[in-house]
C-alpha positions in Angstrom: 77.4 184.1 26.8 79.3 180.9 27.4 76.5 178.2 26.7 78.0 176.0 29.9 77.5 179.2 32.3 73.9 179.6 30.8 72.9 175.9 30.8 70.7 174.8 34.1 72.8 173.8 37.0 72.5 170.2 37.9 70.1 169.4 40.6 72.1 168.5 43.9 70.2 165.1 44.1 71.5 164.4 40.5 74.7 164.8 41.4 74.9 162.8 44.2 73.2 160.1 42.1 75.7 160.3 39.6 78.6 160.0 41.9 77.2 157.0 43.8 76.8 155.4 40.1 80.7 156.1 39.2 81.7 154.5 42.5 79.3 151.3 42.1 80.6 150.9 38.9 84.4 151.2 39.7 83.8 149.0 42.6 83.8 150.8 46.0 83.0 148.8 48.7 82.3 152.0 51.0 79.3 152.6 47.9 77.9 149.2 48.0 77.7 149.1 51.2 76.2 152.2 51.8 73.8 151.7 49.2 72.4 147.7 49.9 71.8 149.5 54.2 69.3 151.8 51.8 67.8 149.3 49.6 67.1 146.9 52.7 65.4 150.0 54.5 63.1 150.2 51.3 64.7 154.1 50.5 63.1 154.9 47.1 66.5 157.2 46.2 67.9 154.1 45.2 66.1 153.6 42.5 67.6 156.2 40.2 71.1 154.5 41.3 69.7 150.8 40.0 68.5 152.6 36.6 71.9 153.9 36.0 73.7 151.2 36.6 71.1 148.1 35.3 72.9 148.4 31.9 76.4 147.6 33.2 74.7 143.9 34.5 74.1 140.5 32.6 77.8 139.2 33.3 78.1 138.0 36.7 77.6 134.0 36.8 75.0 134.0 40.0 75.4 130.7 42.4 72.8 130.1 44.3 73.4 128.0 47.8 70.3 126.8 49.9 69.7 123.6 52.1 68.4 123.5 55.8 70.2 125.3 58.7 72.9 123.5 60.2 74.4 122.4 56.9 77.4 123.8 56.6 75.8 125.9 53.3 78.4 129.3 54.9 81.5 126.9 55.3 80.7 125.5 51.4 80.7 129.1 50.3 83.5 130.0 52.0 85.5 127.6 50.3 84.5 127.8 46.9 84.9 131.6 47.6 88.5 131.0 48.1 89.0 128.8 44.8 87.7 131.6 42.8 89.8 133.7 43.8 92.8 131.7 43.4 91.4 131.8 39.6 91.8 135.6 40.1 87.7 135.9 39.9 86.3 139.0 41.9 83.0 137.3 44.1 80.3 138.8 46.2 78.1 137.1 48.2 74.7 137.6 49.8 73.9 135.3 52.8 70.3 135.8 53.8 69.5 135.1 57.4 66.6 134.7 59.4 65.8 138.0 61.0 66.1 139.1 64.7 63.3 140.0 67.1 64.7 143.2 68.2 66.7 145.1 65.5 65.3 143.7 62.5 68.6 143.1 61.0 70.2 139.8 60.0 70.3 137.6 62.8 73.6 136.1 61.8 75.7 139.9 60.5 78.8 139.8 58.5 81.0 139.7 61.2 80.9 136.0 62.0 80.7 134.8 58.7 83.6 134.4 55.7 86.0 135.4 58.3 89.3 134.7 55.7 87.7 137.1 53.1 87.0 140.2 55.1 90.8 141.9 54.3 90.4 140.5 50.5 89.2 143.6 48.4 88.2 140.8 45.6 85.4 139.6 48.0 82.5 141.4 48.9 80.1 139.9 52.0 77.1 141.2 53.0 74.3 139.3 54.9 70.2 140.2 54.2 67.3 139.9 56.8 64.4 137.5 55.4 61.9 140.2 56.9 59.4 137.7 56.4 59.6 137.2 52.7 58.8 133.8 50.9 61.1 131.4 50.0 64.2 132.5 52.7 64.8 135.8 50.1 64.4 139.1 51.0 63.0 141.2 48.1 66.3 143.5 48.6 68.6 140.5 47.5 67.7 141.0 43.7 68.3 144.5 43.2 72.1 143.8 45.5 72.5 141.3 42.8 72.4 143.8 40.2 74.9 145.8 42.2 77.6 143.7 42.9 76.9 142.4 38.8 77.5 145.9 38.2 80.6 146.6 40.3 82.1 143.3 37.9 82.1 140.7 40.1 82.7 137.9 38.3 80.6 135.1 41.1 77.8 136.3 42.8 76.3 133.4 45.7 73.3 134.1 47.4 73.0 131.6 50.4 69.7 131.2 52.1 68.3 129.7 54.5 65.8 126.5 54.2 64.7 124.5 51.1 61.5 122.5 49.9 58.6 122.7 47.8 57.4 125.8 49.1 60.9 127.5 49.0 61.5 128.2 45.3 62.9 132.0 45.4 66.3 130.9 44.8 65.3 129.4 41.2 64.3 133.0 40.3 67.6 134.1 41.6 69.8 132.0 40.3 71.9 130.5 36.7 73.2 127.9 38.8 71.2 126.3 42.4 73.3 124.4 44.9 71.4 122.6 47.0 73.1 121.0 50.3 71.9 118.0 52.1 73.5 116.4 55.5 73.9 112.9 56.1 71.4 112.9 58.6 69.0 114.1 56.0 68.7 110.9 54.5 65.4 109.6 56.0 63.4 112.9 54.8 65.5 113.0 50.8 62.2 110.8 49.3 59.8 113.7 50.9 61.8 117.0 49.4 62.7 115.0 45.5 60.0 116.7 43.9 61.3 120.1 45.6 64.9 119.5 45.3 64.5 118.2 41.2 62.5 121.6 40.8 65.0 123.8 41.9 68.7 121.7 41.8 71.3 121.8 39.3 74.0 120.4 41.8 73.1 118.0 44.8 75.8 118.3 47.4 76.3 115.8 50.5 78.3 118.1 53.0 79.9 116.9 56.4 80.9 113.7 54.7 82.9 112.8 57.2 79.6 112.1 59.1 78.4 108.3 59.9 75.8 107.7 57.1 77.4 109.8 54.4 77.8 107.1 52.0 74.5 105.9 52.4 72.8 109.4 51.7 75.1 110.0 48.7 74.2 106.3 46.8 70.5 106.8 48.1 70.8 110.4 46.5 72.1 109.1 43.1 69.4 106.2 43.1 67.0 108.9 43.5 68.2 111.3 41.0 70.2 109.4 38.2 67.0 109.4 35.1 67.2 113.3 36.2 70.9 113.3 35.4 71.2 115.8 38.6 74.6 115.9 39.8 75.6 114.3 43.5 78.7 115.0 45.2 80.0 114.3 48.6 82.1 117.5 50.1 83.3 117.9 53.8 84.4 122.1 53.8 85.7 121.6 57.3 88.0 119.5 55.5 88.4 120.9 52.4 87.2 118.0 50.2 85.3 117.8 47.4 85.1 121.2 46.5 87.0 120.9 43.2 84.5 118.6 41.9 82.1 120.8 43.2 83.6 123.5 41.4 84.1 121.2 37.8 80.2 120.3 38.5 79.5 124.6 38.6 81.8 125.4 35.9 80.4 122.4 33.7 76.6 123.7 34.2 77.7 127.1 33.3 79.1 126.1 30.0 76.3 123.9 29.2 74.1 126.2 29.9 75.7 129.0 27.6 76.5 126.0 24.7 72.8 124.7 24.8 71.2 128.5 25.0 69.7 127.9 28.0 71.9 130.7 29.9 70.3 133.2 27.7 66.8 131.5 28.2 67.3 131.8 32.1 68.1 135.5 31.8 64.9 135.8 30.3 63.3 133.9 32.9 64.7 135.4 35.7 64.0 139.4 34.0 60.4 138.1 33.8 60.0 137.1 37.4 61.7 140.1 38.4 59.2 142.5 36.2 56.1 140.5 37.8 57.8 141.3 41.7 58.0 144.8 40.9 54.9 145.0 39.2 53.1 143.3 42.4 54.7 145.5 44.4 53.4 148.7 42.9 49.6 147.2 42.2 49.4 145.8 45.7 50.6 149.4 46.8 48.1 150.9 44.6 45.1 148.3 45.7 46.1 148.8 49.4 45.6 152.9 49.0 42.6 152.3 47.4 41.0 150.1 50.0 42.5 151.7 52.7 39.0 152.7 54.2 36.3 151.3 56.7 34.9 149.1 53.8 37.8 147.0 53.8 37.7 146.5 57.8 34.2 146.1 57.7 34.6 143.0 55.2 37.3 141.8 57.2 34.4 141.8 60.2 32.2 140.3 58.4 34.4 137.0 57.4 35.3 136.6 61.0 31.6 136.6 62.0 30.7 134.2 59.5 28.4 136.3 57.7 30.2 135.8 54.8 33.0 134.6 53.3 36.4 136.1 52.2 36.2 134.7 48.2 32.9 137.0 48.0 34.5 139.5 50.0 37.4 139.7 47.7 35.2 140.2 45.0 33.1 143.2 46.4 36.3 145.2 47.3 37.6 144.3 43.8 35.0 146.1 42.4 35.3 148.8 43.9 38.6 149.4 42.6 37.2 148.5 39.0 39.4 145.1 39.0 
């Protein structure tokens, strides 16, 4: 008998796994698309899509862009989108926005952002809800990171909303963090230097057209200069700035692959994403387990004052042998 008529017929699932892998790695944009609506909605079919295709990643340079709201962080990306591509590099990028009351969805969409890029086949866009998570990242953003990486993008940005000490996602993201600061930031730049030295590679002044520009920028550099963190003034409704901005990304990048530190952050950023997934499934396991009237009844008992929730913790951890 012909041994491919007798072997077992590929499982229907399979198949359709394997197809969505081909296309994510030849670059559909119908595929990625499809595939990031499922991995926001927290499907668990797409994990045998990101197994396939996690040995094609590890080239994409990742750029991430994060300052508060208002500062022109979309019209930044914008542009340095479209210098990449004049350098013939294939970019994605992943805005994350706050999320909306009523659909759940990003509160911003694709459809008003990155206007110029949406008929460019070299540019992929697609915006994330925060649905709550820490830091302005949705937990979805990593694993679209490893599909547009994938798909050979050569720039991946990931834009999100906010920054301070608390908001350190983006460092976990990241090879390279932008962080952009308005002239009328200048007042509040002493309060967020121990955030912004934590996560910053590159300290951009946008809307330098602004009144007070000059003085945020020299205040900036005061600041920063024994860090050796990189300032630059840009205006993107202008259009200037952005190729020292661009030198100032490129220039990290090599560093950071001359020094070793590139392959040192890939470590770093595979070990924070083993510990997220590894939460995930142990708070998913800890929450079946305790997923009874003992739980509630502790939770009773802290509101009432009877005890207190460190003790509490401990009791229910036992239970669970932990």
């Amino acid at each position: 008998m012909n041994a491919y008529l007798s072997s077992t017929p590929i499982p229907r699932v399979q198949l359709m796994t394997n197809n969505l892998v081909k296309r994510i790695l030849n670059g559909d944009v119908r595929a990625l698309a499809s595939l990031m609506s499922l991995i926001e909605d927290g499907d668990p079919k797409t994990k045998a899509v990101l197994k396939a295709v996690y040995p094609h990643t590890g080239r994409a340079h990742v750029i991430g862009v994060t300052g508060a709201a208002g500062a022109g962080k979309s019209s930044l990306v914008e542009r340095m989108a479209a210098d990449f591509r004049r350098q013939k590099k294939t970019v994605g990028i992943l805005a994350v926005d706050p999320t909306s009351r009523f659909s759940t969805g990003a509160l911003l969409g694709d459809r008003i952002r990155m206007r110029d890029h949406f008929a460019d086949p070299g540019v992929f866009i697609r915006s994330f809800a925060t649905r709550g998570a820490g830091g302005g990242v949705s937990a979805a953003v990593r694993k679209a990171i490893h599909l547009l990486d994938a798909a050979e993008k050569d720039v991946i940005f990931v834009e999100t909303i906010g920054v301070g000490q608390d908001q350190l996602e983006i460092a976990a993201l990241a090879h390279t963090v932008v962080v952009v600061l308005t002239p009328q930031m200048g007042d509040e730049v002493q309060f967020l230097k121990a955030g912004l030295a934590e996560i910053a590679h590159i300290l951009v002044v946008n809307k330098a057209d602004l009144l007070g520009a000059d003085d945020t920028l020299r205040q900036l550099k005061a600041f920063f200069g024994e860090e050796d963190l990189p300032v630059v003034s840009t205006s993107a409704t202008q259009s200037e700035g952005i190729t020292l901005l661009m030198a100032l990304i490129e220039k990290h990048r090599r560093e950071s692959l001359d020094n070793g530190s590139y392959p040192n952050k890939r470590i770093h950023l595979c070990r924070q994403e083993l510990l997220s997934l590894l939460r995930e499934k142990v708070f998913a396991r800890l929450a079946k387990k305790i997923a009874d009237r003992s739980f509630e009844t502790e939770v009773k008992r802290v509101a009432e004052g009877q005890t207190d929730p460190y003790s509490a913790a401990d009791r229910l951890a036992r239970r669970i042998d932990i």
